[in-house]
One Martini backbone bead per residue (centre of mass of N, CA, C, O) as a GRO file, in nm:
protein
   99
    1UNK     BB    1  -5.500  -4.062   4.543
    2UNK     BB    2  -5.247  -4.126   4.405
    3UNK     BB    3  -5.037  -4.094   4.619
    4UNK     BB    4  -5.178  -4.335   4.779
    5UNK     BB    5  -5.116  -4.529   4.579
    6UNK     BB    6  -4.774  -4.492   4.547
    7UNK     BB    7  -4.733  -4.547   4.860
    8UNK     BB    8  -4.797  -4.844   4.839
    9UNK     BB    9  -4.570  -4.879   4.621
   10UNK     BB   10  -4.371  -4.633   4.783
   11UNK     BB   11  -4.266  -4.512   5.080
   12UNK     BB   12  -4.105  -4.238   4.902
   13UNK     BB   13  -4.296  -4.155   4.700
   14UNK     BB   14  -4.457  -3.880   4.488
   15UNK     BB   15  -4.676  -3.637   4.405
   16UNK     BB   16  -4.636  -3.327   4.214
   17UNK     BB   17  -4.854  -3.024   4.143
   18UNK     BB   18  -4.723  -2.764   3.904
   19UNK     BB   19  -4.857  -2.421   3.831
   20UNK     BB   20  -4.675  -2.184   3.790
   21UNK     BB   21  -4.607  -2.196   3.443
   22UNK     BB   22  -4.700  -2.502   3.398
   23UNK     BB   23  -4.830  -2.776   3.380
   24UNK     BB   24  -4.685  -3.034   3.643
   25UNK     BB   25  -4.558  -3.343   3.672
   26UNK     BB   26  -4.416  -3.514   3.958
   27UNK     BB   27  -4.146  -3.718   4.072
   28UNK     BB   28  -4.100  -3.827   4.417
   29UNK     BB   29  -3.756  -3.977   4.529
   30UNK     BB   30  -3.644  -3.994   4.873
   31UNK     BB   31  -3.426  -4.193   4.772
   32UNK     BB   32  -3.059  -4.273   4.761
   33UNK     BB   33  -3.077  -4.493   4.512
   34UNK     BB   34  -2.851  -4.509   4.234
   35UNK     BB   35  -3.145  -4.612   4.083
   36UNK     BB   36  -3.423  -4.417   4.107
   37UNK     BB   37  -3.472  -4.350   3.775
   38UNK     BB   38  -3.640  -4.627   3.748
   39UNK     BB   39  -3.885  -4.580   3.911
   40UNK     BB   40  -3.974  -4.281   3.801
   41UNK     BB   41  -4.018  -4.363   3.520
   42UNK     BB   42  -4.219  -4.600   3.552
   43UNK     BB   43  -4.416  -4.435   3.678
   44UNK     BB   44  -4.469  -4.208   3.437
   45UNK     BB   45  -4.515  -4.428   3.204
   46UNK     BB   46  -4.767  -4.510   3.362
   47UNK     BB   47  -4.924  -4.240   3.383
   48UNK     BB   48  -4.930  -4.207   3.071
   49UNK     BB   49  -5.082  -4.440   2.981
   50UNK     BB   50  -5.359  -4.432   3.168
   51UNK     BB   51  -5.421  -4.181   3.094
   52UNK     BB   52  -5.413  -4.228   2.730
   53UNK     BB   53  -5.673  -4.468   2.809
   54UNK     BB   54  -5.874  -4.245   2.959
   55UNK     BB   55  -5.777  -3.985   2.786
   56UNK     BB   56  -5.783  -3.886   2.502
   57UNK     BB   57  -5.666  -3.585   2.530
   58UNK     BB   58  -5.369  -3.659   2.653
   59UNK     BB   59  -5.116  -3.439   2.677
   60UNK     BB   60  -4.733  -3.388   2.612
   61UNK     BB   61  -4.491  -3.183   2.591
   62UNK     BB   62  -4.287  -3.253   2.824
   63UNK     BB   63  -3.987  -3.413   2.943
   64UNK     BB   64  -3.815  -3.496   3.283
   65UNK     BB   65  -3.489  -3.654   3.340
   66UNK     BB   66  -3.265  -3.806   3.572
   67UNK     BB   67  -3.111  -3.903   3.346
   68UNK     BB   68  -2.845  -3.948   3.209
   69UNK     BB   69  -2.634  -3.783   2.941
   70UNK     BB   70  -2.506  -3.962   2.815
   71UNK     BB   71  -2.700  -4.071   2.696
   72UNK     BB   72  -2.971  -4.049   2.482
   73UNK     BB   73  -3.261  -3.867   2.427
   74UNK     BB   74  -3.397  -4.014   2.123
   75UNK     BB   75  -3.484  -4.280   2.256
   76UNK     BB   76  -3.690  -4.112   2.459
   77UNK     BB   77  -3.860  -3.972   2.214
   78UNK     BB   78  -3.996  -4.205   2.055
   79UNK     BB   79  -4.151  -4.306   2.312
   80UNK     BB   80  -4.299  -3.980   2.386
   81UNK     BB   81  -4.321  -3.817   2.167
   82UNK     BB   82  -4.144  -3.570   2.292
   83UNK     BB   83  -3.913  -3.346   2.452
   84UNK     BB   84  -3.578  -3.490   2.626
   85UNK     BB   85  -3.454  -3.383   2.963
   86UNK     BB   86  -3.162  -3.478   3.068
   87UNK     BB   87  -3.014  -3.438   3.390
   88UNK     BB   88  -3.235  -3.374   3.611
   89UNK     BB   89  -3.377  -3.319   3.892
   90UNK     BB   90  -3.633  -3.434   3.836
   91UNK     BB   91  -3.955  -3.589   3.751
   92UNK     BB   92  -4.168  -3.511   3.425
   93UNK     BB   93  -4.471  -3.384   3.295
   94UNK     BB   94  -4.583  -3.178   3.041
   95UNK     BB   95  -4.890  -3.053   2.994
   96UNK     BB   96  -5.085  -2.961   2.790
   97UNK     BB   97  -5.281  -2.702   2.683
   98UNK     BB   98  -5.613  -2.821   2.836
   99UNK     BB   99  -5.593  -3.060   3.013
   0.00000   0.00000   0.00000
């Protein structure tokens, strides 16, 4: 369903979901528009702030974003509060344990 709606808003954009070593949610942007990683966060901090507002529990250990390592991470951990990766292949975020 989420799939189906975030296609509603972009028909380029996607989510996948890997519990291979840990659960991951990922955003996957499929365009070239070098810009993109602006899409990815807002989507992901959309997604994180509905889950926190519908789901008590849901809490996330690790944050991974496409956006450049020139800035620094630290701007992104106050807003995430938990570690958080620039310059990664992915945009994503690790839910915690149990969630």
């Amino acid at each position: 369903m989420l799939n189906l709606v975030l296609w509603l808003v972009s028909i380029d954009m996607s989510l996948d979901f890997d519990h291979t070593h840990a659960d991951w949610v990922w955003v996957i942007n499929n365009t070239s528009a070098p810009s993109r990683f602006i899409s990815e966060q807002w989507t992901l901090a959309l997604m994180f702030q509905r889950f926190r507002q519908r789901i008590p529990s849901f809490r996330i250990d690790e944050v991974h974003l496409s956006q450049s390592t020139i800035v620094s991470a630290e701007q992104f951990e106050r807003h995430w509060a938990v570690p958080v990766r620039l310059g990664q292949h992915s945009t994503g975020f690790r839910l915690a344990p149990g969630v």
